[in-house]
TORKOL-4160 file (C-alpha; in steps of 0.2 Angstrom, whole numbers, padded with zeros to 4 digits, m for minus):
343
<pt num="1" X="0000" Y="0000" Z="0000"/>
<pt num="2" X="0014" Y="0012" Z="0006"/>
<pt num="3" X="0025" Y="0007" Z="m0011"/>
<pt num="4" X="0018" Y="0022" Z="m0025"/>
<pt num="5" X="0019" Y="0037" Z="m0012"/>
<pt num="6" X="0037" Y="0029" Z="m0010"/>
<pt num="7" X="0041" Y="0026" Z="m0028"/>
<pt num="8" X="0030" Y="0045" Z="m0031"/>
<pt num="9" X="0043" Y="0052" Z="m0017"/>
<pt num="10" X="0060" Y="0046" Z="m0025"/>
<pt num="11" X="0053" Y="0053" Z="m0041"/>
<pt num="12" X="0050" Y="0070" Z="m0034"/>
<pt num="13" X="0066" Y="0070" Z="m0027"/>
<pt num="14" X="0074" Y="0066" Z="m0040"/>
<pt num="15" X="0068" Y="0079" Z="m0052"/>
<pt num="16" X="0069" Y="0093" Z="m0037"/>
<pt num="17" X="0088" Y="0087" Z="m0037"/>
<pt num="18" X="0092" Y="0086" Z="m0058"/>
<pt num="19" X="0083" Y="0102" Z="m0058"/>
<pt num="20" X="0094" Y="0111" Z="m0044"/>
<pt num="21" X="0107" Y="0101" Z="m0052"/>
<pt num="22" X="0103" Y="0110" Z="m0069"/>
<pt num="23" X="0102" Y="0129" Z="m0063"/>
<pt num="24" X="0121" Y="0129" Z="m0057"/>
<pt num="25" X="0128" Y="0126" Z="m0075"/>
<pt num="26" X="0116" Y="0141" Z="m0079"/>
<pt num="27" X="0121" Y="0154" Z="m0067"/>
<pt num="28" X="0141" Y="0147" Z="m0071"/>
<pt num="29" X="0137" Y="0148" Z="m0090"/>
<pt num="30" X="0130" Y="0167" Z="m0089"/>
<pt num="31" X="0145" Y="0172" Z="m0077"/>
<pt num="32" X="0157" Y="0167" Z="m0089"/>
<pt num="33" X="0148" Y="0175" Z="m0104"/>
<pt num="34" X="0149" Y="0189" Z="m0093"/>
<pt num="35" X="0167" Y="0188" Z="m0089"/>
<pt num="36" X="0172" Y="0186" Z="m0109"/>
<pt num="37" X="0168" Y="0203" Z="m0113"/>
<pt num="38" X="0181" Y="0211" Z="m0115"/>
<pt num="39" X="0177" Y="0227" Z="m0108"/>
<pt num="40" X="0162" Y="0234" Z="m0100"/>
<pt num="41" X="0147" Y="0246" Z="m0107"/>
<pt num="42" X="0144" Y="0261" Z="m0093"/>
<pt num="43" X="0125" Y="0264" Z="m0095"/>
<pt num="44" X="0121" Y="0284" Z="m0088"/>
<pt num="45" X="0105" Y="0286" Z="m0096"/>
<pt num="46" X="0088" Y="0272" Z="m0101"/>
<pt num="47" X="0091" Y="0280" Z="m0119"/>
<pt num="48" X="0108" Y="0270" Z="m0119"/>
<pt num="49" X="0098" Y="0253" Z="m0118"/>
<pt num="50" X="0093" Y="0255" Z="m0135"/>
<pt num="51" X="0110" Y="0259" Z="m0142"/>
<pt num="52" X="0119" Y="0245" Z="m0132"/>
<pt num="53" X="0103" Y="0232" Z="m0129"/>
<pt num="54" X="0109" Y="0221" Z="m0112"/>
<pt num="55" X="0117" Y="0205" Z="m0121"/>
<pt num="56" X="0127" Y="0218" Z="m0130"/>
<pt num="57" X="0148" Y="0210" Z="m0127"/>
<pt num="58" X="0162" Y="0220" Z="m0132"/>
<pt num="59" X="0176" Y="0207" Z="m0141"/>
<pt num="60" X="0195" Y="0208" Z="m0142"/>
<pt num="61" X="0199" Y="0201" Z="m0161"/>
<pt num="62" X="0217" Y="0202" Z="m0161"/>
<pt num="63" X="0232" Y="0211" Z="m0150"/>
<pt num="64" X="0249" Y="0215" Z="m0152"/>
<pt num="65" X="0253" Y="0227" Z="m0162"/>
<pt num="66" X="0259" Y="0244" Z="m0160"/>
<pt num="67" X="0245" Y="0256" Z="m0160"/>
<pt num="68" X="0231" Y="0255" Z="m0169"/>
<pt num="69" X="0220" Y="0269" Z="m0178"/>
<pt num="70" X="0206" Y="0271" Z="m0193"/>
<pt num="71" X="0196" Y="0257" Z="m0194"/>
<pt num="72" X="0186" Y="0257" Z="m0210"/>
<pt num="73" X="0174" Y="0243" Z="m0217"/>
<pt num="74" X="0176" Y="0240" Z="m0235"/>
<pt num="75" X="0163" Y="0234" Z="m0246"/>
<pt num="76" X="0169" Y="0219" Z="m0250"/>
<pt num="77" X="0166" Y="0212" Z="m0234"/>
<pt num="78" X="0183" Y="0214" Z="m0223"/>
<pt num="79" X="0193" Y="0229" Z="m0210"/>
<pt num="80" X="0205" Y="0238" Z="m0214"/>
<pt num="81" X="0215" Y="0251" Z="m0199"/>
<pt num="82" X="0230" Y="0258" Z="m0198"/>
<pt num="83" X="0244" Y="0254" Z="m0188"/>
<pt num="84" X="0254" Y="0271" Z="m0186"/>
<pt num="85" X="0270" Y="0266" Z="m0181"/>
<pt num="86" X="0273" Y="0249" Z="m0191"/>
<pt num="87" X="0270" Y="0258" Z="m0207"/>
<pt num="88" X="0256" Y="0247" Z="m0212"/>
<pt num="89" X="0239" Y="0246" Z="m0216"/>
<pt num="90" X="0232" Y="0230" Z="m0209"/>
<pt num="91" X="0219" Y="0218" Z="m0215"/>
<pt num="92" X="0206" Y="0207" Z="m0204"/>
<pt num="93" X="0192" Y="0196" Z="m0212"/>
<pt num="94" X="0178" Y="0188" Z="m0202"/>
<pt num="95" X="0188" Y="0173" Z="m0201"/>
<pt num="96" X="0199" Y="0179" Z="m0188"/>
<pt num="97" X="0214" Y="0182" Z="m0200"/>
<pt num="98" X="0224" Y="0195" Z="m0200"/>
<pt num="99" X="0238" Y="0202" Z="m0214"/>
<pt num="100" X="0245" Y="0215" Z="m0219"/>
<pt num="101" X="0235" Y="0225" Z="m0233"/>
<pt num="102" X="0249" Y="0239" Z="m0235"/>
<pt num="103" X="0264" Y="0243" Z="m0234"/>
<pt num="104" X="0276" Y="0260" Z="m0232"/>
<pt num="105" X="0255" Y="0266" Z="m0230"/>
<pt num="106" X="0263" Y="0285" Z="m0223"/>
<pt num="107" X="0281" Y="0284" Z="m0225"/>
<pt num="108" X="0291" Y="0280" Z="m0240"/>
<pt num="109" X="0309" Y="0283" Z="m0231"/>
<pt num="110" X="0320" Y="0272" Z="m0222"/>
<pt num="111" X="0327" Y="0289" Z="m0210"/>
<pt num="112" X="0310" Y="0288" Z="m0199"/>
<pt num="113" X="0315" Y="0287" Z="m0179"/>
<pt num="114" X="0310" Y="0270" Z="m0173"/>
<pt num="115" X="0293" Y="0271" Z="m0166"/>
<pt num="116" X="0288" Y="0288" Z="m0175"/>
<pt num="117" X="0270" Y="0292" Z="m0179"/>
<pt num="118" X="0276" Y="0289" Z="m0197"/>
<pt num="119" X="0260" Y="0276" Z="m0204"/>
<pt num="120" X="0244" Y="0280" Z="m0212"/>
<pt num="121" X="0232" Y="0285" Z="m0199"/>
<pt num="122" X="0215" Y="0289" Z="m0202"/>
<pt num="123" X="0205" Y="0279" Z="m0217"/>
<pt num="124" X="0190" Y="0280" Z="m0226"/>
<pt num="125" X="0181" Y="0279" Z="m0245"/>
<pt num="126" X="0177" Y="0290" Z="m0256"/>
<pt num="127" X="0158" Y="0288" Z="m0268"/>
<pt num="128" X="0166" Y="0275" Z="m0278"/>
<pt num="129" X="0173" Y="0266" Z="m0267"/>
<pt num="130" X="0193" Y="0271" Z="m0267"/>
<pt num="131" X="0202" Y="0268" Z="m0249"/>
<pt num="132" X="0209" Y="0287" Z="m0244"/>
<pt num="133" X="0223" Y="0289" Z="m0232"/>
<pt num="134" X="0229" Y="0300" Z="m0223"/>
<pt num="135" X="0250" Y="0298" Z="m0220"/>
<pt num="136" X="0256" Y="0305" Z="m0205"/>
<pt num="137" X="0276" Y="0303" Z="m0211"/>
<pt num="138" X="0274" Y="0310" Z="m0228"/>
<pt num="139" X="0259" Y="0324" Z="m0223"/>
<pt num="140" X="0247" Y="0321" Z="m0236"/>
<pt num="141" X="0231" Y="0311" Z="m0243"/>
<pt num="142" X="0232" Y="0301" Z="m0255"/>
<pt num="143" X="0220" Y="0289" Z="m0264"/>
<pt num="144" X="0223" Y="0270" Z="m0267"/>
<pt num="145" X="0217" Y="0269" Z="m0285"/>
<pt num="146" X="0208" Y="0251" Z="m0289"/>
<pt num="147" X="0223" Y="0245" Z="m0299"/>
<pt num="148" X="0237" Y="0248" Z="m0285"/>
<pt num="149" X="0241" Y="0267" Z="m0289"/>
<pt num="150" X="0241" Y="0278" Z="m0277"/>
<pt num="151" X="0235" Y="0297" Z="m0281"/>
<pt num="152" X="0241" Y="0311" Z="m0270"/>
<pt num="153" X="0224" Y="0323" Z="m0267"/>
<pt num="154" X="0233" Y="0335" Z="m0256"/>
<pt num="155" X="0251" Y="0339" Z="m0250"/>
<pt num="156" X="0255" Y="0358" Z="m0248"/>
<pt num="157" X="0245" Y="0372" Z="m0244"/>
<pt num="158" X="0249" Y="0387" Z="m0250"/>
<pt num="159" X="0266" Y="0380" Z="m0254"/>
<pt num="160" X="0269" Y="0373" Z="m0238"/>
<pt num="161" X="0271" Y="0354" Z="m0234"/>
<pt num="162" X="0255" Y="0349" Z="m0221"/>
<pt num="163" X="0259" Y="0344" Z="m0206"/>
<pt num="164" X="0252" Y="0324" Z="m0204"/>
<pt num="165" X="0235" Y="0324" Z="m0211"/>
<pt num="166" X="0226" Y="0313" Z="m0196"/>
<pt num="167" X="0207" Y="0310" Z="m0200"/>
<pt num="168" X="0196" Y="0312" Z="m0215"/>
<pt num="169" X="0178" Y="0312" Z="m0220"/>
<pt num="170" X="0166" Y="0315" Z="m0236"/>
<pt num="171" X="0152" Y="0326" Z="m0239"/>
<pt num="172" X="0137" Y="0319" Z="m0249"/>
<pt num="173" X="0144" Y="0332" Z="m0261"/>
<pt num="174" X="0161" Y="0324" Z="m0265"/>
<pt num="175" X="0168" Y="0338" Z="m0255"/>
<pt num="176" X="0184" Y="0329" Z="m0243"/>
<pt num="177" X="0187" Y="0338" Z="m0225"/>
<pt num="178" X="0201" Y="0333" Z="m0216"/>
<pt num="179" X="0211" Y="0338" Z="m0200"/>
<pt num="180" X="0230" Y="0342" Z="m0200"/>
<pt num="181" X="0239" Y="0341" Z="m0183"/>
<pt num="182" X="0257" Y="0339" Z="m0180"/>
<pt num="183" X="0258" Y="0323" Z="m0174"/>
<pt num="184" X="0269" Y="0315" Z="m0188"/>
<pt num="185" X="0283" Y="0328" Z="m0182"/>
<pt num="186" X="0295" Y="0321" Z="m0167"/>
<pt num="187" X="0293" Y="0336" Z="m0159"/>
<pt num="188" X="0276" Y="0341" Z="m0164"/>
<pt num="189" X="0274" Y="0361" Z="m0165"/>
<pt num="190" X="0291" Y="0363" Z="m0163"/>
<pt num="191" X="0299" Y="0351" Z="m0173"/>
<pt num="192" X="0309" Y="0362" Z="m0187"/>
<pt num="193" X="0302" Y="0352" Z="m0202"/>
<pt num="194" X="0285" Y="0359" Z="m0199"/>
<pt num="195" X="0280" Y="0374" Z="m0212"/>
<pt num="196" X="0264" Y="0379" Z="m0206"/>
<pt num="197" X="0262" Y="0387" Z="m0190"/>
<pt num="198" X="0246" Y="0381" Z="m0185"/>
<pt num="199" X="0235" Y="0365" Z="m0185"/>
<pt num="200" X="0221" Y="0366" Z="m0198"/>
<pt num="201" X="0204" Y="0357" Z="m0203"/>
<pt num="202" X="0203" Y="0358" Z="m0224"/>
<pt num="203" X="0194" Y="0355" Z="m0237"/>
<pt num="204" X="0195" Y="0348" Z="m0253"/>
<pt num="205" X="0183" Y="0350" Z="m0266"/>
<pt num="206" X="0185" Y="0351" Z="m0289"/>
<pt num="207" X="0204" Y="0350" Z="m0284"/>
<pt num="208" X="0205" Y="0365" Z="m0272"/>
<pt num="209" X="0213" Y="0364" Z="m0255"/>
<pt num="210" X="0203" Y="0378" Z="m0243"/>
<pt num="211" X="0207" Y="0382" Z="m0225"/>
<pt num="212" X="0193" Y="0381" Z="m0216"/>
<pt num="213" X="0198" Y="0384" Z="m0198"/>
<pt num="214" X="0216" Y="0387" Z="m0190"/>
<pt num="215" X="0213" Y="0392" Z="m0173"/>
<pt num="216" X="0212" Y="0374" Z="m0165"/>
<pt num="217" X="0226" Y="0366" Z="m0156"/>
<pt num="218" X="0224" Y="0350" Z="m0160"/>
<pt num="219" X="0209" Y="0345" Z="m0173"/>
<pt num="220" X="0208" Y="0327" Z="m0174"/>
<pt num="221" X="0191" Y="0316" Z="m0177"/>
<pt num="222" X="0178" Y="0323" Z="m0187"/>
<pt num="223" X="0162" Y="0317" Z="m0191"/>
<pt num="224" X="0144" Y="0326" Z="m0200"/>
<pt num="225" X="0128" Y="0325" Z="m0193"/>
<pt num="226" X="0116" Y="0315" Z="m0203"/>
<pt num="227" X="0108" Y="0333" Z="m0211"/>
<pt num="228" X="0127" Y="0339" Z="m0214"/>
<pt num="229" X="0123" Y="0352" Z="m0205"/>
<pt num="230" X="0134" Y="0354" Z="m0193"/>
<pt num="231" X="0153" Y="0344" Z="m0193"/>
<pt num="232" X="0160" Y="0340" Z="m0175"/>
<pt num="233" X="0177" Y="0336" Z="m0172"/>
<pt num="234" X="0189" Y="0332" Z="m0158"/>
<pt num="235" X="0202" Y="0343" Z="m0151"/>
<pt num="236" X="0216" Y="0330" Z="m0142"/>
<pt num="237" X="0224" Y="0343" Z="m0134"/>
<pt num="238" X="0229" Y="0339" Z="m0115"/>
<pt num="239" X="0225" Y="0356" Z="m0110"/>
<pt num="240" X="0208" Y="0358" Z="m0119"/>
<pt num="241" X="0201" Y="0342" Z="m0121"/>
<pt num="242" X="0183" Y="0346" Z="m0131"/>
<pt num="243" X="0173" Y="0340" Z="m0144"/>
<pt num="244" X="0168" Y="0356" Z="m0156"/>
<pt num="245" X="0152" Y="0358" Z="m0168"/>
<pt num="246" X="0150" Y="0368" Z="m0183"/>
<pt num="247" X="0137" Y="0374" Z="m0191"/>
<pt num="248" X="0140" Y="0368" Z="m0213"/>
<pt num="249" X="0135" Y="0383" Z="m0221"/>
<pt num="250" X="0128" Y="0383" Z="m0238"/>
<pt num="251" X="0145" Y="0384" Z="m0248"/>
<pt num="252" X="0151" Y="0372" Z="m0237"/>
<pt num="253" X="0161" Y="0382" Z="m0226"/>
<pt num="254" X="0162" Y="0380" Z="m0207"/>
<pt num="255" X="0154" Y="0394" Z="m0194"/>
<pt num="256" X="0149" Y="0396" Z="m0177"/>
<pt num="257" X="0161" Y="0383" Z="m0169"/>
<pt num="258" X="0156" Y="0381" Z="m0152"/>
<pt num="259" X="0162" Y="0367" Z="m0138"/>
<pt num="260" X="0150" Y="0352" Z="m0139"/>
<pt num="261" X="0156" Y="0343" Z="m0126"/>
<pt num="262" X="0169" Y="0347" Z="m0111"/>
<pt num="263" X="0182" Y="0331" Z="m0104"/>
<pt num="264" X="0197" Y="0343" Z="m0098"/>
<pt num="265" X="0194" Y="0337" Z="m0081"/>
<pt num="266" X="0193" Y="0320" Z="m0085"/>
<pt num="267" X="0207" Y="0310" Z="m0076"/>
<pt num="268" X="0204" Y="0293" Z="m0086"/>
<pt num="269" X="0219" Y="0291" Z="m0098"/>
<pt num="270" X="0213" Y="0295" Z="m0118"/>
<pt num="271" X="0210" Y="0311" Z="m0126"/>
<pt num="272" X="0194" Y="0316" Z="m0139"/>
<pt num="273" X="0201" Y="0310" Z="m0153"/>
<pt num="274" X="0191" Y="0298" Z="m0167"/>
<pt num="275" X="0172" Y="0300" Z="m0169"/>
<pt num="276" X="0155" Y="0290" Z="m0180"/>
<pt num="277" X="0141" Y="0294" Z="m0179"/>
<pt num="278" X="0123" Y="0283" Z="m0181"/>
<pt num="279" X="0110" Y="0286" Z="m0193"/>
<pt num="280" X="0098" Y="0293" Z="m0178"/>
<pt num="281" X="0113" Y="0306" Z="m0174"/>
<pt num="282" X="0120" Y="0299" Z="m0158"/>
<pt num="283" X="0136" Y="0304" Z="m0156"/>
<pt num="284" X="0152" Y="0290" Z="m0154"/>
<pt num="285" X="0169" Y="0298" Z="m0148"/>
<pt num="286" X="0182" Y="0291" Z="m0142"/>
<pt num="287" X="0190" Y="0299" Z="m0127"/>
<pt num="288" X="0195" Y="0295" Z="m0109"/>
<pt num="289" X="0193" Y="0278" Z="m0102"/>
<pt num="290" X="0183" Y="0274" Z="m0119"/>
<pt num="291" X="0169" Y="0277" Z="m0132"/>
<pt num="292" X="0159" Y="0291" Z="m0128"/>
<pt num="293" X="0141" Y="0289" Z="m0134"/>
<pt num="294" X="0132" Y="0305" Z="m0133"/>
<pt num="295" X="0115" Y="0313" Z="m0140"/>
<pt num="296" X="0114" Y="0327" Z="m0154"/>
<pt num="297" X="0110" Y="0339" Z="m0140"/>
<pt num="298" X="0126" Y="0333" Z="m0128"/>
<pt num="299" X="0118" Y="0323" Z="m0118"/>
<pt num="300" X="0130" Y="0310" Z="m0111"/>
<pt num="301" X="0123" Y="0294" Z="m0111"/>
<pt num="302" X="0135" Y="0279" Z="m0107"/>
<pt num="303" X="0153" Y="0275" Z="m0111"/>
<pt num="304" X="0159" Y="0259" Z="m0120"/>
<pt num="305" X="0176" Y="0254" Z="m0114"/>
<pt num="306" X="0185" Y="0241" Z="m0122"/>
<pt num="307" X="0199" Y="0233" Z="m0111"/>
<pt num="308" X="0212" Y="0245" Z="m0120"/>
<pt num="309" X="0210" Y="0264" Z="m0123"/>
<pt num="310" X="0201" Y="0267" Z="m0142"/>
<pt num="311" X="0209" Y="0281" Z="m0154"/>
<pt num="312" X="0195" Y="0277" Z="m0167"/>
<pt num="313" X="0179" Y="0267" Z="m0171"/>
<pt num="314" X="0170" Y="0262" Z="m0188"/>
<pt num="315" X="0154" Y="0256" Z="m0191"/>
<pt num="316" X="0155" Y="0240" Z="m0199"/>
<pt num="317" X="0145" Y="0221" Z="m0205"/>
<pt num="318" X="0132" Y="0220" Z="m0219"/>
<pt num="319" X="0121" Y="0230" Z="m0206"/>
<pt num="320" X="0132" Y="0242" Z="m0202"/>
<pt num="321" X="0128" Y="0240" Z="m0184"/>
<pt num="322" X="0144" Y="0232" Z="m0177"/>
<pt num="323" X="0155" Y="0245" Z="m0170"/>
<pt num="324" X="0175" Y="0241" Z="m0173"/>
<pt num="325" X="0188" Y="0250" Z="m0160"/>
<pt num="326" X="0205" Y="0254" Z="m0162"/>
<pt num="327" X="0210" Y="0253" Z="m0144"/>
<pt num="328" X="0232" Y="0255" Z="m0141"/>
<pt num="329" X="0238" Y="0238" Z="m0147"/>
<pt num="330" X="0222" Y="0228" Z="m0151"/>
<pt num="331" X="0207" Y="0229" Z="m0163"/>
<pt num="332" X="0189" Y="0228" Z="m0152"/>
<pt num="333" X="0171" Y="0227" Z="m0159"/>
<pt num="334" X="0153" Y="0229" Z="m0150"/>
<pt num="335" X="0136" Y="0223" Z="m0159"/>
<pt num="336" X="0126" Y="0238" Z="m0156"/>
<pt num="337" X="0106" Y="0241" Z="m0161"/>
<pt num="338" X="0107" Y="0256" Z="m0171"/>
<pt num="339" X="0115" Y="0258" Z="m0188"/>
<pt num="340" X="0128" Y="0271" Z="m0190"/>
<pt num="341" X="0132" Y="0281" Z="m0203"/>
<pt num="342" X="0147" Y="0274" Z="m0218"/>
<pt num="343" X="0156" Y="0279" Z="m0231"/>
């Protein structure tokens, strides 16, 4: 009589134990999910949960090299950044493999100081698809023609060498802007091969290289709103470490620079330096400690920090929603949930 509640019993207790037995592998399995990112995503704001939805992980894809820079995702399906000191423009594909895609990408002498800022840094493409470089050792851009040729687009201004052209960016128009700070130079400002006495932001547009603004210290990163209304770009100046906006007039020109954002005080080691920007207008700049994500207005949102310091991000994948970091020696990337904005 008392045999099924007793067979019912071990049954029950069984289970209860497979079960408890089960949820231990669960919790260990999500612990180390959580430990494999390789960084954390600092969420200041609800607005970031969209952005960066809660299973988003940010991943190290590869490490060791010198310092990396100017991710750009080519249309054929692979990364390409820069790797300043080395000299080298450096392939990944999504198998894992990296190679190098360039050589001599900023330099063509053999009489650089080891270690020198002499490489291509920042990359991107131009309407047909062309990679364009900007060479930190020989202070110009340049574009990588389909068939291996490289063109020089710009060199000298005024009749005066540029000093180490560092990030670029296209209009819808064709019209190029690029910044122009001295970091190429040893010595920077006060290195006596540099001919210009000031830092610029240019552009280029039927062949005709205009100053546009001469009064920042250090112009770096540089991005357009999705209107093109207004261009933002990074100063990585220790002493002024800001992100600025410009109003884009009509002809194109620049006005109204005011400061967009303010880190000066920021302790965490990084300056503004590389910027994107998605297709809703959120801002993705790269400054202290990491990626800062901010709102068109300058609402600071949230920080994505990789386990190395970023100089640059790049939208890239089919969808245009992964976000590739250039972080110091390593190459990074984050699966976000909005689009952002490619060449």
């Amino acid at each position: 009589m008392r045999t099924k509640p007793i067979l019912l019993s071990l049954v029950l207790f069984t289970i209860f134990i497979l079960a408890c037995g089960s949820e231990e592998p669960a919790r260990e399995t999500a612990t180390m999910q959580e430990q494999a990112s390789a960084g954390e995503i600092v969420r200041l704001d609800p607005a970031m949960d969209e952005i960066a939805p809660a299973a988003a992980r940010i991943e190290k894809l590869g490490g060791g090299f010198q310092f990396t820079e100017g991710p750009v995702w080519m249309k054929e399906g692979y990364l390409l950044f820069s790797d300043i000191p080395a000299n080298v423009i450096r392939k990944w594909t999504p198998d894992g493999a990296f190679t190098v895609f360039r050589e001599k990408s900023g330099y063509e002498g053999t009489d650089a100081p080891a270690g020198a800022f002499i490489g291509s840094n920042g990359l991107t493409l131009d309407g047909e698809g062309r990679l364009i470089i900007c060479e930190h050792g020989s202070g110009r851009v340049t574009r990588l023609e389909k068939d291996g040729k490289l063109t020089v687009l710009a060199a000298r201004y005024e009749g005066k060498r540029l000093n180490s052209p560092n990030d670029a960016v296209y209009k819808s128009d064709g019209t190029l802007y690029f910044t122009d700070p001295p970091y190429g130079f040893v010595k920077q400002d006060e290195d006596p091969k540099k001919e210009l006495k000031f830092n610029g932001i240019y552009r280029l547009k039927n062949d005709k290289l205009e100053l546009l603004v001469k009064d920042m210290t250090r112009p770096n990163g540089l991005a357009f709103s999705p209107d093109e209304k207004v261009l933002y770009v990074a100063n990585s100046d220790p002493a002024r470490k800001v992100w600025m906006r410009f109003d884009v007039t009509g002809d194109g020109r620049l006005a109204n620079g005011q400061v967009f954002f303010d880190v000066t005080a920021e302790t965490a080691e990084g300056l503004p330096d590389g910027m994107k920007v998605d297709q809703k207008g959120n801002l993705y700049c790269t400054g202290p400690g990491g990626v800062w994500v901010f709102t068109p207005e300058g609402k600071h949102l949230g920080t994505i920090k990789p386990a190395e310091v970023p100089a640059n991000c790049g939208w890239g994948d089919e969808d245009g929603k992964t976000l590739y970091m250039t972080a110091r020696t390593g190459l990074y990337r984050v699966k976000l949930g909005i689009a952002g904005i490619r060449p």
